[in-house]
C-alpha positions as CSV (number, residue, x, y, z in Angstrom):
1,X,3.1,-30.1,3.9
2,X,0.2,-29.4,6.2
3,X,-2.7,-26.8,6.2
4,X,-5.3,-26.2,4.1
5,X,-4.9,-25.7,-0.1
6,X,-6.8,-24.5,-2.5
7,X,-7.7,-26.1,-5.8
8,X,-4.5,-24.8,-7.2
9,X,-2.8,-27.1,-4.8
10,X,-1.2,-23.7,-2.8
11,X,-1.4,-23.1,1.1
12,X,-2.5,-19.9,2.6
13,X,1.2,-19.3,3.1
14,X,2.0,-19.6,-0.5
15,X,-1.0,-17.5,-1.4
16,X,0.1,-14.6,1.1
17,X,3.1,-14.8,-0.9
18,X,2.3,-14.9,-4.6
19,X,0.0,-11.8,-3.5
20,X,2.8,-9.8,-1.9
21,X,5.0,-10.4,-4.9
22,X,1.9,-9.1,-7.0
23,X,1.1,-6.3,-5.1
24,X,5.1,-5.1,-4.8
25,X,4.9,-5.4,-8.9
26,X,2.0,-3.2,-9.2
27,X,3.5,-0.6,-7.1
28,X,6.1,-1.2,-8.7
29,X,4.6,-0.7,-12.5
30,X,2.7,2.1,-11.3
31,X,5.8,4.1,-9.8
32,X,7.3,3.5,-12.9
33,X,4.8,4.8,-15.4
34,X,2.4,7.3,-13.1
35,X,5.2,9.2,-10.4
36,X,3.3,12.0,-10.4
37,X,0.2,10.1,-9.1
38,X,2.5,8.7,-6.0
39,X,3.3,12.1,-5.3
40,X,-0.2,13.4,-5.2
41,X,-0.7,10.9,-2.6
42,X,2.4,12.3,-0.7
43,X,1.0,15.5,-0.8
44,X,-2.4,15.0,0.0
45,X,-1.3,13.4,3.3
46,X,1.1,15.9,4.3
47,X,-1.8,18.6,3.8
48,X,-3.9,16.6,5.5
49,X,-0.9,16.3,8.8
50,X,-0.1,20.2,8.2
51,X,-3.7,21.3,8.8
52,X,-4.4,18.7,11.4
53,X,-1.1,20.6,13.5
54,X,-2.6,23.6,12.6
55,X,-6.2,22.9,14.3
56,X,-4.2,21.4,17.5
57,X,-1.6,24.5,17.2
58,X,-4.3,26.6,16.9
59,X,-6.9,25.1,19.9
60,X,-3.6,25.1,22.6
């Protein structure tokens, strides 16, 4: 029972925690009910990895 802990009586430990479970729900939630925004993301970053081949492709 050492460290630090808030006024909630949690240590940065638990806190790390309780966030990671929160932000794995979210994802979670939003997957769920918005796909289509996850894969606008997906293909936003493969664009952005296609053109960036492209440019070194095209410079060699």
């Amino acid at each position: 029972m050492g460290g630090w802990r808030d006024t909630d009586g949690r240590t940065s430990a638990e806190r790390k925690q309780v966030k990671s479970e929160q932000d794995l729900a979210r994802f979670a939630a939003d997957a769920r009910h918005r796909p289509l925004g996850l894969l606008k993301g997906f293909v936003g970053l493969a664009l952005v990895l296609i053109l960036v081949f492209a440019l070194i492709g095209a410079l060699r």
